[in-house]
C-alpha positions in Angstrom: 90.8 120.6 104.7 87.7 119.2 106.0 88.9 115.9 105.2 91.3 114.0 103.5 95.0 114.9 102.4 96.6 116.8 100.1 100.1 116.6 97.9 102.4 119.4 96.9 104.7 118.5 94.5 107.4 121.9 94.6 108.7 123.0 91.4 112.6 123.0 92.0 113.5 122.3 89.0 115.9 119.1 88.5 114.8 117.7 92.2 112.4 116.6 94.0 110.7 118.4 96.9 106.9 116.8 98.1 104.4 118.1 101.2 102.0 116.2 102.5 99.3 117.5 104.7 96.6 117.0 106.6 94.3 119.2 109.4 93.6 117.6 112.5 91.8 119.3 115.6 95.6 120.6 116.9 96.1 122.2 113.5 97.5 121.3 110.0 100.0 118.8 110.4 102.7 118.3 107.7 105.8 116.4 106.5 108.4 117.4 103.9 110.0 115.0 101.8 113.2 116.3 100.0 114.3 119.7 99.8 115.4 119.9 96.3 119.2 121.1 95.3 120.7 123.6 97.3 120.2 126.1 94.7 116.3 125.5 95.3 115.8 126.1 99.1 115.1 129.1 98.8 111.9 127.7 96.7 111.0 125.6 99.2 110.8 128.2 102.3 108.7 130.4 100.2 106.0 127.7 99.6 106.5 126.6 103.8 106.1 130.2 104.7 103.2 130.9 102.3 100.9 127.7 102.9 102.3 126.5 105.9 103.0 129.9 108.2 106.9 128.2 108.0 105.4 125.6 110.1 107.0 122.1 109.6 106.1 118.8 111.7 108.1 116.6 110.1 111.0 116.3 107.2 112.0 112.7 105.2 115.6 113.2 103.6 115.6 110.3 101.3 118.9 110.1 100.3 122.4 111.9 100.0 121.9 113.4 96.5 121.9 117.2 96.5 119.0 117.5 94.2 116.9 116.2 96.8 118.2 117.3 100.1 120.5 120.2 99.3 117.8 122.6 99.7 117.3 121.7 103.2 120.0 124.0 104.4 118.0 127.2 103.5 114.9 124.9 105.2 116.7 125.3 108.6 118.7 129.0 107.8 115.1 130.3 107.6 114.2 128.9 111.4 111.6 126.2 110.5 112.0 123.7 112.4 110.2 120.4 112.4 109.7 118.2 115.1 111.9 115.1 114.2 113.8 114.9 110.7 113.7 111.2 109.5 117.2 110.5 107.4 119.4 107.8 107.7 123.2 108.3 108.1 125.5 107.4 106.0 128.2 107.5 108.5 126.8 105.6 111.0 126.3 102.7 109.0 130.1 102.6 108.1 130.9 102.6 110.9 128.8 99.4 111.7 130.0 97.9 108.1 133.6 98.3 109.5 132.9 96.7 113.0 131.8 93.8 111.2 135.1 93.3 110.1 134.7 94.8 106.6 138.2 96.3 104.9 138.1 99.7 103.3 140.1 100.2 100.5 142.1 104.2 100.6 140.5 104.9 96.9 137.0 103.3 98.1 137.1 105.4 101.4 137.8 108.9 99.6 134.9 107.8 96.7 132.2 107.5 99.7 133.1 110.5 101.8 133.2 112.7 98.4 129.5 110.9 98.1 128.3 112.2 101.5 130.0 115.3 102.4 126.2 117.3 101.2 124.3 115.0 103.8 127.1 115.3 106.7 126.8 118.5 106.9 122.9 118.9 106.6 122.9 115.8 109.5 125.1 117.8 111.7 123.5 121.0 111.2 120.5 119.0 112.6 121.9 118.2 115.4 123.6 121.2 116.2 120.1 122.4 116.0 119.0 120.3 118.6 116.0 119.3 116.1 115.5 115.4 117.1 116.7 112.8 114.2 114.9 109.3 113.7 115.9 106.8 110.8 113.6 105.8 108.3 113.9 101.9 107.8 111.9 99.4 106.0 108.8 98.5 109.2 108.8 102.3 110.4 106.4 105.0 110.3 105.1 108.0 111.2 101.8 109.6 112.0 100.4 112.8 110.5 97.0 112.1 112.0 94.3 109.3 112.9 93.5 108.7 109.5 97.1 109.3 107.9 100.7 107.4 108.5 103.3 107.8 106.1 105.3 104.1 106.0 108.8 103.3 105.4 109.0 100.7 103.0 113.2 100.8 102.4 115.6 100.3 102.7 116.4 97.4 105.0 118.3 99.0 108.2 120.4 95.8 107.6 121.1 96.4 103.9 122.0 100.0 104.3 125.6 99.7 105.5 126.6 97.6 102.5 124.8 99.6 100.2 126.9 103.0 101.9 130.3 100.7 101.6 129.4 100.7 97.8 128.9 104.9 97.4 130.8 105.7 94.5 130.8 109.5 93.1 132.7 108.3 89.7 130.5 105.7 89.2 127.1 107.6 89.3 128.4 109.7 86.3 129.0 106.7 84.2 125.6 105.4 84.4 124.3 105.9 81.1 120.2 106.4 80.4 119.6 103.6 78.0 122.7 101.5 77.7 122.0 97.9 76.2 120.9 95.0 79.0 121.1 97.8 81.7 117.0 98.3 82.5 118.3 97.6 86.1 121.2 99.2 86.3 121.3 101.6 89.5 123.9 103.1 91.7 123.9 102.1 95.6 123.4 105.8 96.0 119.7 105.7 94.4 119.2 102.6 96.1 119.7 104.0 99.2 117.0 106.1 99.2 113.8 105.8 101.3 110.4 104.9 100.3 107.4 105.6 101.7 103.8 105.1 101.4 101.3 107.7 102.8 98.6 106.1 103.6 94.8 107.1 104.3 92.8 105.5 106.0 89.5 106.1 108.0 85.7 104.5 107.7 85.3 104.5 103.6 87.9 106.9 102.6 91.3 105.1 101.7 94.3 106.4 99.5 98.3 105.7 99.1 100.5 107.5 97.9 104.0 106.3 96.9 107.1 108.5 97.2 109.9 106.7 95.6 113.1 108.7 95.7 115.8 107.6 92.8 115.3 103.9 94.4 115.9 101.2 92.0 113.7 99.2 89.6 114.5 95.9 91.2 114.0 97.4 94.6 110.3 99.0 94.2 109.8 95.5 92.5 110.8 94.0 95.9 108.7 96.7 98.2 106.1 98.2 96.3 104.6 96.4 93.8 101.2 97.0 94.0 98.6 99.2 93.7 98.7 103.2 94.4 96.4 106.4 93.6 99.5 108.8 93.6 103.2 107.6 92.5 106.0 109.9 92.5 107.7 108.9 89.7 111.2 107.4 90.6 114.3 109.2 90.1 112.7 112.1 87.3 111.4 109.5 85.5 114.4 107.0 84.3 114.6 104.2 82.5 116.3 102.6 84.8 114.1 103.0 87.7 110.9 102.4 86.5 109.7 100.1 83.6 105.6 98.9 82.2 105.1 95.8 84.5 105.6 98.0 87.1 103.6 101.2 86.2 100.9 98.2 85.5 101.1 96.6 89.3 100.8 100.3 90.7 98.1 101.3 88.7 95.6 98.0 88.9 92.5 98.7 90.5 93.4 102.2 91.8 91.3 105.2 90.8 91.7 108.2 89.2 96.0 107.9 89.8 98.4 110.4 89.3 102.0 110.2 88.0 104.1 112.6 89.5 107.2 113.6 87.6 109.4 116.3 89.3 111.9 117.0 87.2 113.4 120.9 85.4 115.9 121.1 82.2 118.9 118.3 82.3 121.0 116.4 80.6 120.0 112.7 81.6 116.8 112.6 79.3 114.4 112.9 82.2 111.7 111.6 81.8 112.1 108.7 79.7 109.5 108.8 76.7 108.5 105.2 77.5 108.0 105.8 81.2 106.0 108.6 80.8 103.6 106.3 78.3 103.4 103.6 80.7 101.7 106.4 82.6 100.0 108.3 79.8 98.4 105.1 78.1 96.8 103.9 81.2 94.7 107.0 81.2 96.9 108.1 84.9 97.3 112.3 84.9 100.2 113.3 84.5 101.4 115.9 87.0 104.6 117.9 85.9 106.9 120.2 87.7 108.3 121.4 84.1 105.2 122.1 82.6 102.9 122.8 85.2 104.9 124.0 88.3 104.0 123.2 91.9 101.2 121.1 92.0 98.5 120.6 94.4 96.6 117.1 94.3 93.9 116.9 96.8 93.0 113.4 98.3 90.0 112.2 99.3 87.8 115.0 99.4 90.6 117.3 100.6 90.0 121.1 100.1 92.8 123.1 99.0 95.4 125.5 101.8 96.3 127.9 99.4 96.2 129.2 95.8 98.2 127.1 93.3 99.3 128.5 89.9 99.9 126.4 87.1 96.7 124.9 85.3 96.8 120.9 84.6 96.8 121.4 80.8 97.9 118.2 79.3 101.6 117.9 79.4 104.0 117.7 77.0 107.2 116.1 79.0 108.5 112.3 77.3 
C-alpha cells in the first residue's frame, strides 16, 4: 500500500471477522476485529498467515458472542500474538455493579455466567499469554499510523456494568426477527458490543469506516449517526439493528460507500430484505461474505496485500 487503507471482511460464515491495514515506514500495521465462531478460527489464521506473515498488531473483541470472538482461540493456538487485545470484561464490571450495592438474584447470576463463559476463557487465555489487554470505551482509540486511528465510540465504560447485570442466555433466543412494535428490540448482550470508527485522515485524503458489532438501533442512533464510506452492517444485517433513517444519515454526502454484510446460512433471516434495500436503493455496493467471500475494499488509493478471490458480481442476499 502506497497509501491509504484497506478492509478485509473474512468469510466465516455466520460471524463476523474484519482487518484493517495500513503500511507505515516500520511495516504493515494491522488490527483484527472479531474472530468469527470458534468453528471459524481456523479461517481466520489462514488469511493472517497468508496476507499478514501471522503478524497481528492489534485485536478488538467486540463482544461475548461466539460468532464473533470464538475464533480467537485458534488466533492465539497458532502463536500470533498482537501487541495489546482491546476487549472489555465482562467480569470485571460485575464486580463493580455489585460494589455499588447492586443485588444479584441466584437464577440472574447463573443466566450471566452461562452468557460469558466463551469470553472468560478467551480473556484468561490472554493473560496467561502475557499478551497486554486494554478496554475499549466510548473516548478511546488506537493508532495504526499517522494518518489512521481506529475510535471507540461504545459503549459508555459507565453503562457497561449495568448492561453485563442484564446478560441473559434465555432471553437472546426469544428475540424474534420481525415481531410487531419491536424495531428496537435488542438484548444487553448486542448492546454491549464495541464500535468503532477507523478513521483516515492526512492532507486531502479522508475516509471512516464504521464497524458496528450486533450493537443496537437505538445505540448507533446515539453514537454514530452520521456519515461513513464503509459500514459494517450491524448484527448480519437485522431488523432490529439497523432501520432507513439510519442507513440515510450514514450514507449523506459520503462517496462511493460500501455496505458490508458478513453473514453465512442461518436461521434468523440475516439479512433483512429491507435492510439490505436501504443499502441497495441508495446506489451503496453491497459487499457479501455469502456470496462473494472474503472481501478486500481498498481506501483511498490503497493498493491491494494479497490476491482476493471472489469477484463483486452483484449480490443476491435480502
Amino acid at each position: 500500500m502506497a497509501a491509504g487503507y484497506v478492509i478485509d471482511m473474512i468469510d466465516v460464515g455466520q460471524g463476523d471477522a474484519f482487518v484493517v491495514a495500513t503500511r507505515t515506514k516500520g511495516g504493515i500495521k494491522n488490527c483484527l476485529i472479531d474472530a468469527g465462531r470458534k468453528s471459524a478460527g481456523s479461517t481466520v489464521v489462514r488469511h493472517l498467515q497468508k496476507h499478514y506473515d501471522s503478524k497481528l498488531t492489534y485485536a478488538v473483541l467486540s463482544h461475548v458472542d461466539d460468532d464473533h470472538i470464538g475464533g480467537f482461540r485458534d488466533v492465539l493456538a497458532a502463536g500470533i500474538r498482537p501487541e495489546t487485545v482491546f476487549v472489555n470484561d465482562p467480569r470485571d464490571a460485575l464486580e463493580r455493579f455489585v460494589k455499588k450495592g447492586a443485588v444479584l438474584l441466584s437464577e440472574q447470576a447463573v443466566q450471566i455466567n452461562a452468557s460469558i463463559t466463551t469470553s472468560d476463557d478467551i480473556i484468561k487465555e490472554i493473560d496467561r499469554l502475557g499478551i497486554k489487554r486494554r478496554t475499549a470505551f466510548a473516548g478511546e482509540s488506537l493508532t495504526l499510523s499517522a494518518a489512521l486511528t481506529i475510535d471507540f465510540l461504545s459503549p459508555d465504560r459507565d453503562a457497561f456494568p449495568e448492561l453485563v447485570s442484564k446478560f441473559n442466555k434465555r432471553n437472546r433466543q426469544k428475540l424474534s426477527e420481525r415481531a410487531p412494535d419491536a424495531r428496537r428490540a435488542c438484548t444487553a448482550e448486542n448492546d454491549a458490543s464495541v464500535v468503532c470508527a477507523a478513521i483516515y485522515d492526512i492532507e486531502e485524503r479522508y475516509d471512516r469506516a464504521l464497524f458496528t458489532g450486533d450493537a443496537c438501533l437505538k445505540t448507533l442512533e446515539r453514537v454514530a449517526k452520521e456519515s461513513f464510506d464503509y459500514v459494517k452492517v450491524p448484527h448480519h444485517g437485522s431488523w432490529h439493528c439497523c432501520d432507513d433513517a439510519l442507513v440515510a444519515a450514514w450514507i449523506a454526502g459520503a462517496q462511493s460507500v460500501r455496505g458490508a454484510f458478513s453473514f453465512g446460512e442461518n436461521s434468523h433471516g440475516h439479512p433483512d430484505a429491507e435492510v439490505v434495500e436501504s443499502f441497495r436503493s441508495r446506489a451503496a455496493k453491497i459487499l457479501c461474505t455469502h456470496c462473494h467471500g472474503t472481501v478486500q475494499s481498498r481506501r483511498v488509493g490503497a493498493t491491494n496485500i494479497g490476491t482476493w478471490g471472489g469477484k463483486l458480481d452483484d449480490c443476491s442476499c435480502g
